[in-house]
ROKE-655460 format. One record per residue: residue in three letters; chain; x, y, z of N, C-alpha, C in turn. Coordinates in nm, 2 decimals. Layout:
N
   aa  ch    n_xx    n_yy    n_zz   ca_xx   ca_yy   ca_zz    c_xx    c_yy    c_zz
  ALA   A       X       Y       Z       X       Y       Z       X       Y       Z
...
END
This chain:
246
   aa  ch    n_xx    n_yy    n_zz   ca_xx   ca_yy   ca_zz    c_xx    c_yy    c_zz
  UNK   A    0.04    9.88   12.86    0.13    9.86   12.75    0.06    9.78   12.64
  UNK   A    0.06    9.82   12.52    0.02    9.74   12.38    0.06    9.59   12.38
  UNK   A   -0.04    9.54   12.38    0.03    9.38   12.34    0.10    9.34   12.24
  UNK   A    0.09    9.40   12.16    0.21    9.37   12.03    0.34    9.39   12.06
  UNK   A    0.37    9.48   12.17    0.50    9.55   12.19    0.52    9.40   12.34
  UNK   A    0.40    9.39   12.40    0.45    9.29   12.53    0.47    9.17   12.44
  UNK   A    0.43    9.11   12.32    0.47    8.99   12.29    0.65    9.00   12.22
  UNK   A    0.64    9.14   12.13    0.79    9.17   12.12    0.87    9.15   12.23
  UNK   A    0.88    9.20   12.33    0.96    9.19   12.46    0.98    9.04   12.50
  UNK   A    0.86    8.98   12.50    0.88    8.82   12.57    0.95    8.77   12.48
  UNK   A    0.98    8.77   12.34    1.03    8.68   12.26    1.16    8.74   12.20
  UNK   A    1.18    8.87   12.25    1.30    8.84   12.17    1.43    8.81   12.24
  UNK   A    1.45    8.80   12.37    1.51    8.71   12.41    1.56    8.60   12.42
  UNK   A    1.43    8.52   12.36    1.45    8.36   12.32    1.47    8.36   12.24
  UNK   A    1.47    8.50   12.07    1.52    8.47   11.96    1.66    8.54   11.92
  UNK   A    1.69    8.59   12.06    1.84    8.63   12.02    1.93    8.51   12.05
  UNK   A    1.91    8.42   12.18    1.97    8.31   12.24    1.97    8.20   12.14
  UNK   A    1.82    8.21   12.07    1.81    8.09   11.96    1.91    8.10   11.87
  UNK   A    1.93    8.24   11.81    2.03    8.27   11.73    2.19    8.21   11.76
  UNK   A    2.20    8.26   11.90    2.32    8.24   11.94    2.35    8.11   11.97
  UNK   A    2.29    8.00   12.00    2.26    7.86   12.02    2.32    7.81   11.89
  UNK   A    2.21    7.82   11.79    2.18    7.76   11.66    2.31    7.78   11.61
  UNK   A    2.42    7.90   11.56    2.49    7.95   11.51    2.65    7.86   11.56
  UNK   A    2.62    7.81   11.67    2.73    7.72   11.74    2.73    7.57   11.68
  UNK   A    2.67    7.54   11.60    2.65    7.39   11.52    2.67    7.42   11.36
  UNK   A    2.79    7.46   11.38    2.85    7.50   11.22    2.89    7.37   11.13
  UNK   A    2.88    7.26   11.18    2.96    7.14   11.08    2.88    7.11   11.02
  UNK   A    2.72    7.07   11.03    2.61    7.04   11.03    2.48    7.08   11.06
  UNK   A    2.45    7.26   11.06    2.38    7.31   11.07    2.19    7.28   11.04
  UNK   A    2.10    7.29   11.16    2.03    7.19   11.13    1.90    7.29   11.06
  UNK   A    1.81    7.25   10.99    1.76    7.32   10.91    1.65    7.37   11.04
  UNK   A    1.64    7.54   10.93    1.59    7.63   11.04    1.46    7.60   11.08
  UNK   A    1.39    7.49   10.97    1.19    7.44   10.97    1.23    7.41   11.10
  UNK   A    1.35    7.25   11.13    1.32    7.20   11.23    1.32    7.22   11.38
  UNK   A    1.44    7.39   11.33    1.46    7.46   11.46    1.34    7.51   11.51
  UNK   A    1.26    7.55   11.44    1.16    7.66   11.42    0.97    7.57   11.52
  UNK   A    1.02    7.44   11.40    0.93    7.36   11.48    0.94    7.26   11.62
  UNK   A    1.10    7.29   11.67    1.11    7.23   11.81    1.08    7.35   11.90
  UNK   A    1.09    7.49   11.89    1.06    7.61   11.94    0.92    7.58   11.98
  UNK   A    0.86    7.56   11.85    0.71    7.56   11.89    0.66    7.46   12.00
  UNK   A    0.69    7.34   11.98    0.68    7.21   12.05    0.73    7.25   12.23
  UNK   A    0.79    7.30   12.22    0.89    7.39   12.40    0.77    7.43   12.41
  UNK   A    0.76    7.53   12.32    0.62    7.65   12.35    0.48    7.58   12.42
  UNK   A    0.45    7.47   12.30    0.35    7.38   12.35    0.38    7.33   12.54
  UNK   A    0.49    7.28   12.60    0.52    7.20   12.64    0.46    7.26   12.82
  UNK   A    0.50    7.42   12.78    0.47    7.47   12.89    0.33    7.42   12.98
  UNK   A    0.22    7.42   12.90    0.06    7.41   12.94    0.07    7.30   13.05
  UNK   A    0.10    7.15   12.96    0.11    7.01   13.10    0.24    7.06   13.20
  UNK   A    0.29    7.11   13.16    0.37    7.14   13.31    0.33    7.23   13.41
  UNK   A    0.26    7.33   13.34    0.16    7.44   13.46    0.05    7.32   13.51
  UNK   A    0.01    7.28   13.39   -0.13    7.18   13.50   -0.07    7.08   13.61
  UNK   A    0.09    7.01   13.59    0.15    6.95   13.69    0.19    7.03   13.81
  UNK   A    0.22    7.15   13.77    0.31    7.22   13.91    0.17    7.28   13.95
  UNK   A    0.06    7.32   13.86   -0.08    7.39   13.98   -0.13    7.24   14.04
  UNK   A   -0.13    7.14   13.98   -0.17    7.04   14.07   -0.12    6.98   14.18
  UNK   A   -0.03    6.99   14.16    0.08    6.95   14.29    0.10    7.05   14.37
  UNK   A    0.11    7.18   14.37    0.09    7.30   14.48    0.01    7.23   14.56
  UNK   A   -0.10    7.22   14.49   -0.23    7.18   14.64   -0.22    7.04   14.67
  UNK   A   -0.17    6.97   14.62   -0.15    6.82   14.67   -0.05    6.85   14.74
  UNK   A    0.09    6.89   14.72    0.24    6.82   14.88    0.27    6.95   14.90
  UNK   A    0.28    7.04   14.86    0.35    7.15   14.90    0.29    7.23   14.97
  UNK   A    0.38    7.21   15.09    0.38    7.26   15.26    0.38    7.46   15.23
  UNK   A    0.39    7.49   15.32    0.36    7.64   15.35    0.50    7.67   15.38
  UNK   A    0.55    7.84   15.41    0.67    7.80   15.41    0.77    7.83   15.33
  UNK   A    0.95    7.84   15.41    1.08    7.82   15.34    1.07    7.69   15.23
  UNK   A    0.97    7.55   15.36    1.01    7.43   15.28    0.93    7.41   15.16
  UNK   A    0.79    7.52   15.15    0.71    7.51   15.04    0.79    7.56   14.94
  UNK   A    0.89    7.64   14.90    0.93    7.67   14.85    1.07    7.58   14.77
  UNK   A    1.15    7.50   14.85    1.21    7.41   14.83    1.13    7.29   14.77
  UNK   A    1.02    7.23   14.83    0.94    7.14   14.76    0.92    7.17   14.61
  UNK   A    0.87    7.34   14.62    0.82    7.35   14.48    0.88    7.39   14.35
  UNK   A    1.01    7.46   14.41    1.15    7.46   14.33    1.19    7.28   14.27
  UNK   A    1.24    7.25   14.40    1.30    7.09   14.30    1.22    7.00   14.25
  UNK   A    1.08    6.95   14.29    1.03    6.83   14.28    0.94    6.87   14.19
  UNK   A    0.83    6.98   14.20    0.73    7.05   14.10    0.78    7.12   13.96
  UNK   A    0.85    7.26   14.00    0.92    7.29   13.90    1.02    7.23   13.83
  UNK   A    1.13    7.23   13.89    1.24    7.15   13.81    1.20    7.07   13.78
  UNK   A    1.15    6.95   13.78    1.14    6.79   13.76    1.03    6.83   13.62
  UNK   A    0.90    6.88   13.64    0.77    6.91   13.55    0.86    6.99   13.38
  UNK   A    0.91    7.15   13.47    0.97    7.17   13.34    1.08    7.15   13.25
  UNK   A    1.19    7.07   13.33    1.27    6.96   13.23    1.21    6.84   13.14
  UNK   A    1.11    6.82   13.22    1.07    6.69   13.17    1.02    6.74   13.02
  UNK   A    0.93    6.81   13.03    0.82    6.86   12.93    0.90    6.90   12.85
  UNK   A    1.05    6.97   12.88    1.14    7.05   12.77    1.18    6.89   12.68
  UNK   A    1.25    6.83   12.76    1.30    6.69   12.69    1.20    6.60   12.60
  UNK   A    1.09    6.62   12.67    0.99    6.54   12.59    0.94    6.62   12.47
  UNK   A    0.92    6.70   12.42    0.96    6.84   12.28    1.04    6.78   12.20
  UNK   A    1.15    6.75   12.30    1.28    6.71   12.17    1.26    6.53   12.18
  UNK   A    1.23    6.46   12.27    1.24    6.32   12.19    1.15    6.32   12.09
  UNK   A    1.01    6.38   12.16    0.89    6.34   12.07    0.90    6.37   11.94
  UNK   A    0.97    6.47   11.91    0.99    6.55   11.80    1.09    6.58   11.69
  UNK   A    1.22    6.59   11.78    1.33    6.58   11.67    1.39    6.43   11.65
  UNK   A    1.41    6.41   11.81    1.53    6.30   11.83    1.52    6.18   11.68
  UNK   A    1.39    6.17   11.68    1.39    6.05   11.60    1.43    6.10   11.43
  UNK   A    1.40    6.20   11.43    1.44    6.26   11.27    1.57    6.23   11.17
  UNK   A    1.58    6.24   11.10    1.73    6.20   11.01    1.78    6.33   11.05
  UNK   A    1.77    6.48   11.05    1.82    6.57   11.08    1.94    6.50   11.23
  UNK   A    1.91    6.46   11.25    1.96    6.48   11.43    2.01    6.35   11.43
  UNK   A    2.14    6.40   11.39    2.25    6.30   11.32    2.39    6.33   11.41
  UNK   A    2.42    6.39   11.48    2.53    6.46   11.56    2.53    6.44   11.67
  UNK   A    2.62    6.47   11.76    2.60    6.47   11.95    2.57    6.65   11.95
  UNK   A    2.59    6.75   11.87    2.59    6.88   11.92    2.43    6.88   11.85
  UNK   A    2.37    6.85   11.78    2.24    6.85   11.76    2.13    6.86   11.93
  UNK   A    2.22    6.73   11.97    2.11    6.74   12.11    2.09    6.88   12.17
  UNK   A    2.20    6.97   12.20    2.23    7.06   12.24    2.18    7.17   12.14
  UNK   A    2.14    7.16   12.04    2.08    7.26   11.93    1.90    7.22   11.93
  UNK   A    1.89    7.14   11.94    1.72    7.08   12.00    1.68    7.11   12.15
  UNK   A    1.77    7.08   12.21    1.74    7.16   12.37    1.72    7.24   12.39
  UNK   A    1.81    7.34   12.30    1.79    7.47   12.32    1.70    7.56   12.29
  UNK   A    1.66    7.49   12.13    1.52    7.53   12.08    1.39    7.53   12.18
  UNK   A    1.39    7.40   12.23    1.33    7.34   12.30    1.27    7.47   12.43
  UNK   A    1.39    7.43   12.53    1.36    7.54   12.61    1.37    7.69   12.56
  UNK   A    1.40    7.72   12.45    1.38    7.87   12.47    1.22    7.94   12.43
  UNK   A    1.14    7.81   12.36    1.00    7.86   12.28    0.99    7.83   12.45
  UNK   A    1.00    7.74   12.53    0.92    7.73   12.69    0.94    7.85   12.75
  UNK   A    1.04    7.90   12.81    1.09    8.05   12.81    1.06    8.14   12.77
  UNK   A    0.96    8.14   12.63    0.95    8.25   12.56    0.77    8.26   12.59
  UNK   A    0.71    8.16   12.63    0.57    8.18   12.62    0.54    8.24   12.78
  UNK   A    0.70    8.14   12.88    0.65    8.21   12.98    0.66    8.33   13.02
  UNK   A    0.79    8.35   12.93    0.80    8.56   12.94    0.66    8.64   12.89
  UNK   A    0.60    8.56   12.79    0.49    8.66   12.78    0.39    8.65   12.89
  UNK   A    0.37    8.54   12.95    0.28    8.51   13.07    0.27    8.60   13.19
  UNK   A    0.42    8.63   13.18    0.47    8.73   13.37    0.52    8.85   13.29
  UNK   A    0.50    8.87   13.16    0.55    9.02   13.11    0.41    9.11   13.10
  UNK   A    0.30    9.03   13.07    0.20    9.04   13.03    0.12    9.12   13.18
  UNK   A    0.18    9.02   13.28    0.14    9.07   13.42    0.23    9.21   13.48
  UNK   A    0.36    9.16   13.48    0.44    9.29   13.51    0.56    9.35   13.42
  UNK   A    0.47    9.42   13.31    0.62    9.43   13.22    0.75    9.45   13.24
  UNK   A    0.77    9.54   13.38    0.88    9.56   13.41    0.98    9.41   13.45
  UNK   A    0.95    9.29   13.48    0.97    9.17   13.47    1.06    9.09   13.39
  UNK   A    1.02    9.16   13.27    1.11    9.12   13.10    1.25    9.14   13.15
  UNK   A    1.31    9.24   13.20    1.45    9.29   13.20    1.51    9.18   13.32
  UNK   A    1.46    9.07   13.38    1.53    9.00   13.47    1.51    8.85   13.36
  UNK   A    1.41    8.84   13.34    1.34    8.73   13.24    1.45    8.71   13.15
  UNK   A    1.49    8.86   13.07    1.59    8.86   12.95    1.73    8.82   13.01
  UNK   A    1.77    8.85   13.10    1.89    8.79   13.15    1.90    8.75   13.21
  UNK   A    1.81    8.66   13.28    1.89    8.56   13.39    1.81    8.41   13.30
  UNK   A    1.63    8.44   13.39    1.58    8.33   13.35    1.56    8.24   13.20
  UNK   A    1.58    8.33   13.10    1.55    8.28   12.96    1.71    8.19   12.96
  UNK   A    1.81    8.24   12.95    1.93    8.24   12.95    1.94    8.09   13.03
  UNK   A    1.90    8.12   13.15    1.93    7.96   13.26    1.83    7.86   13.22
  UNK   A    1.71    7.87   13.13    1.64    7.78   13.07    1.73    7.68   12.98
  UNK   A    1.82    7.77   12.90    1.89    7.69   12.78    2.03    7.64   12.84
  UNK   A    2.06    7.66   12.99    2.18    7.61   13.08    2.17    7.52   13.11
  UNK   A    2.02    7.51   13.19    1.96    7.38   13.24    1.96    7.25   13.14
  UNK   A    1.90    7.28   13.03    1.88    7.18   12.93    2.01    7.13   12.85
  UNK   A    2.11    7.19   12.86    2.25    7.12   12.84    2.29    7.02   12.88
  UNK   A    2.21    6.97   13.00    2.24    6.85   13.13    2.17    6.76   13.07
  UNK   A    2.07    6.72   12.96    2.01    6.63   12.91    2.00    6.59   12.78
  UNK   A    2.07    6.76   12.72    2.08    6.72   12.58    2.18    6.75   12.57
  UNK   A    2.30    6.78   12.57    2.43    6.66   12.54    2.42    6.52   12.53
  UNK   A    2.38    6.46   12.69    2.35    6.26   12.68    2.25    6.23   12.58
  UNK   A    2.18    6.33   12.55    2.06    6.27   12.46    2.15    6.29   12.29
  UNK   A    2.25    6.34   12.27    2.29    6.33   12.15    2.42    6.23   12.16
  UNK   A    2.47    6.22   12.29    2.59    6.14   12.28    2.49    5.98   12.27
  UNK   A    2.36    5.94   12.30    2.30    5.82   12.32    2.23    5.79   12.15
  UNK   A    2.20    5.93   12.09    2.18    5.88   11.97    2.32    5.81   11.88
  UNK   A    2.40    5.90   11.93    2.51    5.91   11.84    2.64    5.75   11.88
  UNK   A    2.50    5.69   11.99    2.55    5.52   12.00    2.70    5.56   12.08
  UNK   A    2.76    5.65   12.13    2.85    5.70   12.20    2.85    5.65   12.37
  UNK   A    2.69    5.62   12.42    2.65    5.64   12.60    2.52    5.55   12.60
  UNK   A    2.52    5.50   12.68    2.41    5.40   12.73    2.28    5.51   12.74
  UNK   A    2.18    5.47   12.75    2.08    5.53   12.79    2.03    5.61   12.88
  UNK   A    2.09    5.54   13.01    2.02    5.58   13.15    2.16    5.72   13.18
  UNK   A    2.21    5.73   13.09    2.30    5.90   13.12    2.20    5.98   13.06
  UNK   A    2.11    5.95   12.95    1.99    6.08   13.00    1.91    6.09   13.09
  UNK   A    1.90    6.01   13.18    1.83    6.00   13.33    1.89    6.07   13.42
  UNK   A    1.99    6.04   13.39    2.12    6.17   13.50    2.15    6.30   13.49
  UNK   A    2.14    6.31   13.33    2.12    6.43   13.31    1.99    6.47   13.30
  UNK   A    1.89    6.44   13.29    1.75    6.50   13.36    1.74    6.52   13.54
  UNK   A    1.76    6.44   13.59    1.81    6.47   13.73    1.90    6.60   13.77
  UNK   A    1.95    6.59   13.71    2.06    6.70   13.72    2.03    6.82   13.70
  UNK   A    1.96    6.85   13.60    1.87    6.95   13.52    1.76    7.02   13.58
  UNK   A    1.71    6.89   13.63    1.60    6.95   13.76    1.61    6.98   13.87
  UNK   A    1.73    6.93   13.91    1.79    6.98   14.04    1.84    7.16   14.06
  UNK   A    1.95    7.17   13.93    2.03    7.32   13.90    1.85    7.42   13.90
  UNK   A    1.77    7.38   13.85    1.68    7.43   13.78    1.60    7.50   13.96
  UNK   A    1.59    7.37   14.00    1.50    7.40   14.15    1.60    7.47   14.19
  UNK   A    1.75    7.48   14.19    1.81    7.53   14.26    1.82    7.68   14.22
  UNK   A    1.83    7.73   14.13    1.81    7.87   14.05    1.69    7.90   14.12
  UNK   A    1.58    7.86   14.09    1.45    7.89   14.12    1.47    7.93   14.31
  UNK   A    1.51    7.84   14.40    1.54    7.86   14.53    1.59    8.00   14.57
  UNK   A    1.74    7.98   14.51    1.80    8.12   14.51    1.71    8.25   14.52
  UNK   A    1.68    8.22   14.39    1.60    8.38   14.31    1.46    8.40   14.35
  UNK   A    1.37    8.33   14.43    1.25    8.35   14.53    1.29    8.38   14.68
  UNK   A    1.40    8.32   14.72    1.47    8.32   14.82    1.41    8.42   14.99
  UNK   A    1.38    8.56   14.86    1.34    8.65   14.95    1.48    8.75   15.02
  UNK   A    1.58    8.68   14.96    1.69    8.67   15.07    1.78    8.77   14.96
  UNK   A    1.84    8.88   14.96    1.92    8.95   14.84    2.09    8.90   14.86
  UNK   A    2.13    8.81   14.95    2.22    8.78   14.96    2.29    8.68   14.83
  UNK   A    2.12    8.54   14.85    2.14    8.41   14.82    2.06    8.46   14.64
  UNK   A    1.97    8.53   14.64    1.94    8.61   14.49    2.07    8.64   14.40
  UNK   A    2.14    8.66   14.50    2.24    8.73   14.36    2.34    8.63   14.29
  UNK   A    2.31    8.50   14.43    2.44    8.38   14.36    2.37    8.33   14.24
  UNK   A    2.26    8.35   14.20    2.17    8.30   14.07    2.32    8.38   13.95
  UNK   A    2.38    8.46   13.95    2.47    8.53   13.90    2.61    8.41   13.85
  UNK   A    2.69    8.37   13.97    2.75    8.32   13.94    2.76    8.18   13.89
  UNK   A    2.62    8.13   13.96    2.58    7.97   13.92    2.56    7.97   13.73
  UNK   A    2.51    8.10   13.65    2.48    8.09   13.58    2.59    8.11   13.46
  UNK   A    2.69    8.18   13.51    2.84    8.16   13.48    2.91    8.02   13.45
  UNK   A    2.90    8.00   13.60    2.95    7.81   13.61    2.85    7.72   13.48
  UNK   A    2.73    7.75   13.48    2.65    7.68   13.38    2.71    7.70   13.27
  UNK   A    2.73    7.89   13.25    2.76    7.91   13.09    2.88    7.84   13.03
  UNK   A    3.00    7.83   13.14    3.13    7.78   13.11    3.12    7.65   13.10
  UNK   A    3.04    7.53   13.15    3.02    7.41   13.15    3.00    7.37   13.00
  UNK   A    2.86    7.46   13.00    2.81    7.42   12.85    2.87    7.49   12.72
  UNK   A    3.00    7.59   12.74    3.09    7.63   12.66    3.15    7.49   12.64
  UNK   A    3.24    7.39   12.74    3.31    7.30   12.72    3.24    7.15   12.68
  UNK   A    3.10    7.16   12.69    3.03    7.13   12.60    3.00    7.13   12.48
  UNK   A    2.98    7.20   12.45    2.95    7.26   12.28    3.10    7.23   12.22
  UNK   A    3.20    7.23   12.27    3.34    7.22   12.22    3.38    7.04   12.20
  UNK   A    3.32    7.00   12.29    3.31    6.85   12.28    3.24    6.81   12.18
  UNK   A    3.11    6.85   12.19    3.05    6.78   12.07    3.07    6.80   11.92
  UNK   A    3.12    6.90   11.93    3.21    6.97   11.80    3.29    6.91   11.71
  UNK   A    3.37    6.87   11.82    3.54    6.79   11.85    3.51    6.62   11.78
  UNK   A    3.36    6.59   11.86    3.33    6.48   11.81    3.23    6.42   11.65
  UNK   A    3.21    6.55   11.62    3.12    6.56   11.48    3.17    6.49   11.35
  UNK   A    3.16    6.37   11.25    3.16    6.34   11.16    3.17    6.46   11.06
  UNK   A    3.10    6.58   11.08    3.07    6.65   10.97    3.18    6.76   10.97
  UNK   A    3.31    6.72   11.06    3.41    6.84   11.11    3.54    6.82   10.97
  UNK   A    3.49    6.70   10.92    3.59    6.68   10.84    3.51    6.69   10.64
  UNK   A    3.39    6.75   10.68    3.34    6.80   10.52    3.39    6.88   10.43
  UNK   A    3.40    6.80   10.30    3.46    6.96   10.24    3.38    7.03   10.20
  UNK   A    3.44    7.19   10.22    3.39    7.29   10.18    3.34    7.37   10.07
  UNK   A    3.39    7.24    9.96    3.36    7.28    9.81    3.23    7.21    9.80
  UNK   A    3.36    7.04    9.79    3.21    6.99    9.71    3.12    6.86    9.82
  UNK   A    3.16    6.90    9.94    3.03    6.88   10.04    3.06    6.73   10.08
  UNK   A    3.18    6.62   10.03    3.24    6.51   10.07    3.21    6.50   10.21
  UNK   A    3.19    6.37   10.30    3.23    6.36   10.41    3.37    6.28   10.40
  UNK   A    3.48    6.31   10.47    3.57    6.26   10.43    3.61    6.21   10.60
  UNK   A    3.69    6.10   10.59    3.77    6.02   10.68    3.81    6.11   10.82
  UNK   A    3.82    6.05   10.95    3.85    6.15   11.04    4.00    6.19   11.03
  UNK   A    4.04    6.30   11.07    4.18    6.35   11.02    4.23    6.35   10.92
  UNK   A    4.14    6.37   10.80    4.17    6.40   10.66    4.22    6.57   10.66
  UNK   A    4.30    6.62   10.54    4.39    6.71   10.51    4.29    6.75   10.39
  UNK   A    4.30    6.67   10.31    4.25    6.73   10.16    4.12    6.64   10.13
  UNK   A    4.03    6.68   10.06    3.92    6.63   10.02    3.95    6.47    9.95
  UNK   A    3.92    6.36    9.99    3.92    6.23    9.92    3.88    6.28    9.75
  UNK   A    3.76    6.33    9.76    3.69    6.35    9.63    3.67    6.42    9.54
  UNK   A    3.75    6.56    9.57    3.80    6.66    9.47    3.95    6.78    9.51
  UNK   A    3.99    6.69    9.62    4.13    6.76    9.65    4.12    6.91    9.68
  UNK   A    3.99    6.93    9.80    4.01    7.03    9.83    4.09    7.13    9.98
  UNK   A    4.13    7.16   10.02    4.23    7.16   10.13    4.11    7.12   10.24
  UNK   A    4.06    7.10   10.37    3.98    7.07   10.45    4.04    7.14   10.59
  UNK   A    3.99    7.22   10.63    4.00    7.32   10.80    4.03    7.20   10.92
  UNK   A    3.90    7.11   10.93    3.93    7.02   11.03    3.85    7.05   11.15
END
């Protein structure tokens, strides 16, 4: 297969999802540089997490059902949340952009989907026919996963949550994550296919997420003329009396 056409395939998955991500942060939409360069940063992020999970194969992971459990939760999950989160502290968190609790969730997503997108080229590159599960389960559960860290990570900027709830939600994240991973290696076509509805449960979670952080946005009450931030539960513009959605 042409490499131009296998890099098209690995990425446009992560830039349909980025779309669809991005497009959910309408109060305060974050500029597309920064989107563009937390993608990249994910992208980067991959490399030290392959060198953690090949180094740790040959260091603890047994042979085996339980090699497989080892290297789902504690190698994968744990290596590639981490590396996705660390993208976004190192990179956005601290920015003036990333002003919102739904921002966290719009940097996560970026985040893991450039990670998703380098490794679709990696295993597309090997077996193209690969892309068509890649495109819908795994790229998809990359940006599920990271819901679990970046939400706390925007509700902690936004001085809303103590710190150590992004520790829970990194836990968490690497857990679902080894757990997907478990399923879907499994071997087993029974326990493969619950990768299906877990990813459901994820999508609905981080639906009622995105709606929270929404709910809680400063920027929900901007007007739409002349760009006021006005008072929470305001009606009409303080500043030029323009009606305001809410």
């Amino acid at each position: 297969m042409n490499f131009f056409l296998i890099i098209i395939l690995a990425f446009a998955p992560g830039a349909f999802w980025l779309w669809f991500f991005a497009r959910k942060d309408r109060y305060d939409p974050e500029p597309k540089k920064r989107i563009a360069q937390t993608f990249f940063a994910g992208l980067l992020a991959v490399f030290p997490a392959a060198i953690l999970e090949l180094g740790g194969e040959k260091l603890i992971v047994p042979g085996g059902h339980w090699g497989l459990i080892v290297d789902s939760f504690l190698l994968i999950g744990v290596s590639e949340e981490l590396f996705k989160f660390l993208a976004v502290y190192l990179w956005a968190y601290r920015k003036s952009d990333f002003n919102e609790v739904m921002d966290g969730i719009t940097y996560a997503a970026s985040s893991s989907l450039g990670f998703a997108s380098l490794e679709n080229l990696f295993y597309t590159y090997q077996m193209p026919s690969i892309i068509i599960s890649r495109a819908l389960f795994s790229t998809l559960g990359h940006v599920l996963f990271s819901m679990f860290w970046g939400y706390p990570l925007g509700l902690v900027k936004m001085r809303m949550k103590k710190g150590r709830i992004i520790l829970w939600g990194l836990l968490l994240s690497a857990f679902l994550h080894g757990l997907y991973d478990v399923l879907l290696f499994s071997e087993n076509l029974c326990l493969a296919v619950l990768v299906i509805p877990l990813l459901v449960a994820l999508y609905l979670i981080a639906g009622r997420r995105i709606k929270r952080s929404l709910a809680s946005s400063a920027f929900r009450w901007r007007c739409p003329k002349c760009g006021f931030v006005n008072g929470e539960g305001s009606t009409y513009c303080a500043n030029c009396g323009e009606r305001i959605e809410g």
